[in-house]
C-alpha positions in Angstrom: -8.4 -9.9 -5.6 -4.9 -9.8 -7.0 -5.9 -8.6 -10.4 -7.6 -5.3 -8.1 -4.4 -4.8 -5.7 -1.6 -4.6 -8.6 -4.3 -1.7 -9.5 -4.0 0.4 -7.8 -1.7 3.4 -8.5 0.8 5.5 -6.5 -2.1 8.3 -6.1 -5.1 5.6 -5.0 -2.7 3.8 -3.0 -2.6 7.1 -0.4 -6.4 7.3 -0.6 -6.2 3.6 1.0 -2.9 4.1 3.4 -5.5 7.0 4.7 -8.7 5.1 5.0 -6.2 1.7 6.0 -5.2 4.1 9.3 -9.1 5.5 9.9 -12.7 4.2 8.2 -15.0 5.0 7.5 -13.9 8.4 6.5 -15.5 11.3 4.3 -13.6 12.4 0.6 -13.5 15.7 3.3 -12.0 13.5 6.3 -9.9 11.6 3.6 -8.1 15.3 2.1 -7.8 16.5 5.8 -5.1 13.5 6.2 -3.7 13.5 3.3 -0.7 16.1 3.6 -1.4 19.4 3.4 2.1 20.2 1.1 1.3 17.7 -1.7 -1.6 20.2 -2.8 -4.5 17.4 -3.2 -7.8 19.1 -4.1 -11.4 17.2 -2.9 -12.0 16.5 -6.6 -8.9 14.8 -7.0 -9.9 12.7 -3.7 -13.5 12.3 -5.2 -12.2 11.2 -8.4 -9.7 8.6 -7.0 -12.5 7.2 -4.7 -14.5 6.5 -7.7 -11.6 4.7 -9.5 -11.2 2.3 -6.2 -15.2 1.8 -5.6 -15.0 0.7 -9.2 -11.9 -1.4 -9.0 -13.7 -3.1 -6.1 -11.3 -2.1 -3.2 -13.5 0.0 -1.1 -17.0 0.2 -0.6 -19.4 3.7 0.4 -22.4 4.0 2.8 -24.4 7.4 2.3 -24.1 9.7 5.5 -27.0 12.3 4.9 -25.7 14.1 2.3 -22.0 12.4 2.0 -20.3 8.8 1.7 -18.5 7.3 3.8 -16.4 5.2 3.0 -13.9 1.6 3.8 -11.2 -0.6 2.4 -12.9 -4.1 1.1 -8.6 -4.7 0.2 -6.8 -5.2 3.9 -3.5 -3.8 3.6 -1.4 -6.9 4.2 -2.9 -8.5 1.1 -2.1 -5.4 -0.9 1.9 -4.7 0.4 2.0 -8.8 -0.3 0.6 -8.6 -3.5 3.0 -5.3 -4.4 6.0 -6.6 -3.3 5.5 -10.1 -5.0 5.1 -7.3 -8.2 8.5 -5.9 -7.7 10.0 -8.7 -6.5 8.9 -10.2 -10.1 9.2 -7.6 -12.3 12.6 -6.0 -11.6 14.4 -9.2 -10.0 12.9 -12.2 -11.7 11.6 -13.4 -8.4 15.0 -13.6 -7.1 15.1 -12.3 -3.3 19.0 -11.8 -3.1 19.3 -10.1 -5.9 16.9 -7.2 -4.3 18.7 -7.7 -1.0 21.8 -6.8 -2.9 20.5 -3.8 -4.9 19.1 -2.5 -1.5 22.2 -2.7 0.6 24.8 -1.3 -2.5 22.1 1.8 -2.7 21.6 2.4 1.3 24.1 0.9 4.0 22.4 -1.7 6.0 22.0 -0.1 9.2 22.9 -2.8 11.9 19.3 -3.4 12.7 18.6 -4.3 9.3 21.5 -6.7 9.2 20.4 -8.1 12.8 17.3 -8.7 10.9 18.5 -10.4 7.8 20.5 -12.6 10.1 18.1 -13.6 11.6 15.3 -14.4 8.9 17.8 -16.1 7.3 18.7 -18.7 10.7 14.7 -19.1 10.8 14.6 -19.8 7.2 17.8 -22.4 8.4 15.9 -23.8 11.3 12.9 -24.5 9.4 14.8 -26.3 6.1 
C-alpha cells in the first residue's frame, strides 16, 4: 500500500482530501468541492479518478448513469507514508534537521513550541 500512497500526485491527492472529507461522492460532487478559483474542469476530475481507481486507492459503484466513488487509502496511512517521504528524501531521515529548517523559515509560534516541548518530554518519559 506504500508503493500506491507515495503515488499519488499533488493534483490526485485533492481528489482524495475531497472524497477523504465526504464519500461516496460523484466526479460532479467531487468538482463542486474542489475550489472554484483553481479552475478544475470535470474531465480533469474524470481523468484523475481513473489514475487513482487504477493505482488502487479508491474504488467506484455505478449510480444509474454515474460512479460513485471511495478512498480504499485512509488518510492517516497516506500523510504517514508522505511525511516518512520527505522526511527521507530531503533530511536523510533526520527529524531535527526538518525541525530546524521549519523554525529558521517560519517563527515557531508559541503553540508550536508548547508542542515540541512537550513531544519531546513524552519522547523523555517513555526512554
Amino acid at each position: 500500500m506504500l508503493s500506491i500512497m507515495s503515488s499519488i500526485s499533488d493534483a490526485e491527492s485533492q481528489i482524495m482530501r475531497t472524497l477523504w472529507a465526504h464519500h461516496p461522492l460523484s466526479a460532479e460532487d467531487i468538482l463542486a468541492a474542489l475550489p472554484q478559483d483553481a479552475g478544475w474542469q470535470l474531465g480533469t476530475v474524470k481523468t484523475l479518478l481513473n489514475r487513482l481507481l487504477n493505482k488502487g486507492a479508491l474504488q467506484a459503484q455505478r449510480d444509474g448513469r454515474r460512479y460513485l466513488y471511495e478512498p480504499l487509502v485512509a488518510r492517516e496511512d497516506w500523510e504517514q507514508g508522505e511525511s516518512l517521504s520527505l522526511l527521507d528524501r530531503v533530511f536523510g531521515g533526520r527529524l531535527s534537521p526538518l525541525v530546524a529548517h521549519f523554525s529558521a523559515q517560519r517563527k515557531l509560534s508559541a503553540e508550536d513550541a508548547q508542542a515540541l516541548r512537550r513531544l519531546l518530554q513524552e519522547h523523555d518519559d517513555a526512554s
